[in-house]
C-alpha positions as CSV (number, residue, x, y, z in Angstrom):
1,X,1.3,-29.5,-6.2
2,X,0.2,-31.1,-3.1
3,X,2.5,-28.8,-0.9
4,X,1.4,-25.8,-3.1
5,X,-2.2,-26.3,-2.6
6,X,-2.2,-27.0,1.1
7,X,-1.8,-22.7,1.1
8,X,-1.1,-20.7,-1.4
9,X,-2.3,-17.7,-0.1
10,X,-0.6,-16.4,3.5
11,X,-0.4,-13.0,4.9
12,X,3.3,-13.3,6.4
13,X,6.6,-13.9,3.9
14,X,10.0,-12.9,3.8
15,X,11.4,-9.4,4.3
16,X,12.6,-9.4,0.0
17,X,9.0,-10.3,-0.4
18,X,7.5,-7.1,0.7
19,X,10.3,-5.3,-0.6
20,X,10.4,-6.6,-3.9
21,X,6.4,-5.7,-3.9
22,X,7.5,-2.1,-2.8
23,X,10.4,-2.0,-5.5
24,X,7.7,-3.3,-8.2
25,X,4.7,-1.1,-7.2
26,X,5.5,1.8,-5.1
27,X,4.2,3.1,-1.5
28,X,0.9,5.9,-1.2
29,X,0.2,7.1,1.8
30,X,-3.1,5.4,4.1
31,X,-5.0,8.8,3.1
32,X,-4.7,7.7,-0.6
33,X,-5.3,4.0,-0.3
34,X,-6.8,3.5,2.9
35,X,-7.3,0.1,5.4
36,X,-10.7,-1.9,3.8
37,X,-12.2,-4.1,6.4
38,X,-10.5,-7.3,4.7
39,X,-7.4,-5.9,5.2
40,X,-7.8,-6.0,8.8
41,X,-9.7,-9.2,9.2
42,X,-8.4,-10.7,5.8
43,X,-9.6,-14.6,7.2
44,X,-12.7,-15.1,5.0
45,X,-10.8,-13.2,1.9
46,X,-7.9,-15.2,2.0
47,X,-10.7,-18.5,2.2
48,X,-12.2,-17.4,-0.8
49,X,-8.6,-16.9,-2.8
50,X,-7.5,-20.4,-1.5
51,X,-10.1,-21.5,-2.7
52,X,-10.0,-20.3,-6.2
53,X,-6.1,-21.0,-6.7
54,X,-7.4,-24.9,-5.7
55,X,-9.7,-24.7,-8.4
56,X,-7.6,-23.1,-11.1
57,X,-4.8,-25.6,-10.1
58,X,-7.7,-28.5,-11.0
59,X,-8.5,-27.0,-14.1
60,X,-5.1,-26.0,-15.4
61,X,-3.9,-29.7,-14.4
62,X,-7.0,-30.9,-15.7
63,X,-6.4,-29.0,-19.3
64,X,-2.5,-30.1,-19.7
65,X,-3.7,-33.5,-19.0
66,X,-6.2,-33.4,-21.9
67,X,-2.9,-31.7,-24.2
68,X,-3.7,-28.8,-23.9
69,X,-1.1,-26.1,-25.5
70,X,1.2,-23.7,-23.6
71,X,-0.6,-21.1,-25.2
72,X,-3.8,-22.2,-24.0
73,X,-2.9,-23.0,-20.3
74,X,-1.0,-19.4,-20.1
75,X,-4.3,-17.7,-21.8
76,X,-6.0,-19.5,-18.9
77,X,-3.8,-18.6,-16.3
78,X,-4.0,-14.7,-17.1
79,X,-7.6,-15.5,-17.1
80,X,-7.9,-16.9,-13.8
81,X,-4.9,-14.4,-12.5
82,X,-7.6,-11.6,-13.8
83,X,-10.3,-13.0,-11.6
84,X,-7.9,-13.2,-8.1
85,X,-7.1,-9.2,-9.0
86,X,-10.6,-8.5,-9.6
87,X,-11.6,-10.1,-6.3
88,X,-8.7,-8.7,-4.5
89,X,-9.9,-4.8,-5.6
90,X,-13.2,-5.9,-4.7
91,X,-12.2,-6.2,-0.9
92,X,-9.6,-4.2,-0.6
93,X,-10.2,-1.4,-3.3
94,X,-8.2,-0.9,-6.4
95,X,-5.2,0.3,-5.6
96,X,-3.2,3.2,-7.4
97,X,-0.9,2.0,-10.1
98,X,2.9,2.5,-10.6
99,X,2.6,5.0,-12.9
100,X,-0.7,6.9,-12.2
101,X,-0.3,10.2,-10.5
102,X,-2.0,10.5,-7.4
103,X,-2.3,13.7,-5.0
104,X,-1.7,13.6,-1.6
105,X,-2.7,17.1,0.8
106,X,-1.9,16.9,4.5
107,X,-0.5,19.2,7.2
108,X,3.1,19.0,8.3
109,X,4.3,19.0,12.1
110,X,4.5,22.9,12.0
111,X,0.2,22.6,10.7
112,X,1.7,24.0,7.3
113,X,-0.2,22.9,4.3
114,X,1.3,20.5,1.9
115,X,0.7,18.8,-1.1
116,X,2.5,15.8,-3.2
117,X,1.6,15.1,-6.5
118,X,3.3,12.2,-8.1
119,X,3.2,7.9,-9.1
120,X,3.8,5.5,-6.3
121,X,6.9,5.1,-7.4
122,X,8.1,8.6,-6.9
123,X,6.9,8.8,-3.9
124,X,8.7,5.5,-3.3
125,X,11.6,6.6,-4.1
126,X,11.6,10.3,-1.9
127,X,10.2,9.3,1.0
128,X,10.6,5.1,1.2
129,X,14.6,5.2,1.4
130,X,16.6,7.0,3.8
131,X,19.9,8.0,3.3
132,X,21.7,4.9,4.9
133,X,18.8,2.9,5.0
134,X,17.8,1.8,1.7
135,X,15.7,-1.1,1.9
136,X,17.4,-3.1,-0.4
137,X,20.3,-3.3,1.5
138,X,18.5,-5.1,4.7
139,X,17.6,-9.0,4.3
140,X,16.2,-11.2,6.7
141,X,17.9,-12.9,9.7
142,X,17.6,-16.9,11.0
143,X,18.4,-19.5,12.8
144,X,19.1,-23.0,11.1
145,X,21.5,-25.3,12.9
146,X,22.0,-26.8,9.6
147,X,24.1,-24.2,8.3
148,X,27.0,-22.7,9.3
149,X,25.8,-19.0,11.0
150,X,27.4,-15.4,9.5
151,X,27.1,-16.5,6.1
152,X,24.9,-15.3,3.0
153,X,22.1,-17.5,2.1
154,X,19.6,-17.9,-0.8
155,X,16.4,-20.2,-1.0
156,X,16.1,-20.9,-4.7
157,X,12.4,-21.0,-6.2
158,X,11.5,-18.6,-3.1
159,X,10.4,-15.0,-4.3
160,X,7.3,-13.2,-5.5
161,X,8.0,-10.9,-8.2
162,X,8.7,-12.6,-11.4
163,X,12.8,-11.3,-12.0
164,X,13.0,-9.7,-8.4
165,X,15.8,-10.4,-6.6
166,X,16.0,-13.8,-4.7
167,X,15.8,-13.7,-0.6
168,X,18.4,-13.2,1.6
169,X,19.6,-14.6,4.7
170,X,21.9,-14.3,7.5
């Protein structure tokens, strides 16, 4: 818990991270879901998260110690879960769900009008992978003298997405 609390919020991860968010959620274009100011200089947002994750962690801790259920502490967590999304939209704006159609107009290289109509994850899924680069099929490189180099590794208990796939190494 210690470890946990010292910063559970950071805007940096692995490579799966972001593309298990991507797989999850979907891509828009910036038109649709623009930069917020927080998103650019996301230092006093991500205080204010770490600070409330430090808090819930208290309470939640606090509760199981008292015997409280696993009912109760999950109820508690959505709760509090409810709170860091409602703070999140609040800086950054709510963004578009998976499956809520969204329309996108722009002009193409030629200055031909366009327009997409479609979820996140449509648009995800014929524009975010390229033939021959599907971005499940990357992972993320290192270096660790510990163990032996050109081999597969995993980093259990490392992930975002609750049943994503784990992170891989080379």
């Amino acid at each position: 818990m210690s470890f946990l609390n010292q910063a559970p919020v950071n805007d940096g991860g692995q490579w799966d991270m972001a593309y298990n968010i991507v797989e999850k959620y979907g891509i828009v274009p910036k038109t649709v879901y623009p930069e917020a100011f927080s998103s650019k200089a996301s230092s006093r947002m991500n205080w204010i998260i770490t600070a409330k994750l430090r808090e819930y962690a208290l309470v939640l801790r606090s509760k199981s110690k008292e015997g409280a259920s696993l009912t109760d502490l999950r109820s508690l967590k959505n709760k509090f879960m409810a709170e860091v999304y409602s703070t999140l939209c609040i800086t950054l704006g709510t963004p578009v769900k998976p499956d809520e159609k969204f329309t996108w107009e722009y002009y193409d290289k030629d200055k031909k009008y366009n327009k997409y109509t479609g979820t996140p994850l449509e648009f995800y899924a014929a524009y975010g992978r390229r033939k021959g680069m599907d971005p499940k099929d990357s992972f993320s490189l290192i270096n660790d003298p510990r163990n032996e180099y050109g081999k597969h590794y995993s980093v259990k208990h490392l992930g975002n997405v609750w049943g994503g796939p784990s992170v891989k190494c080379v």
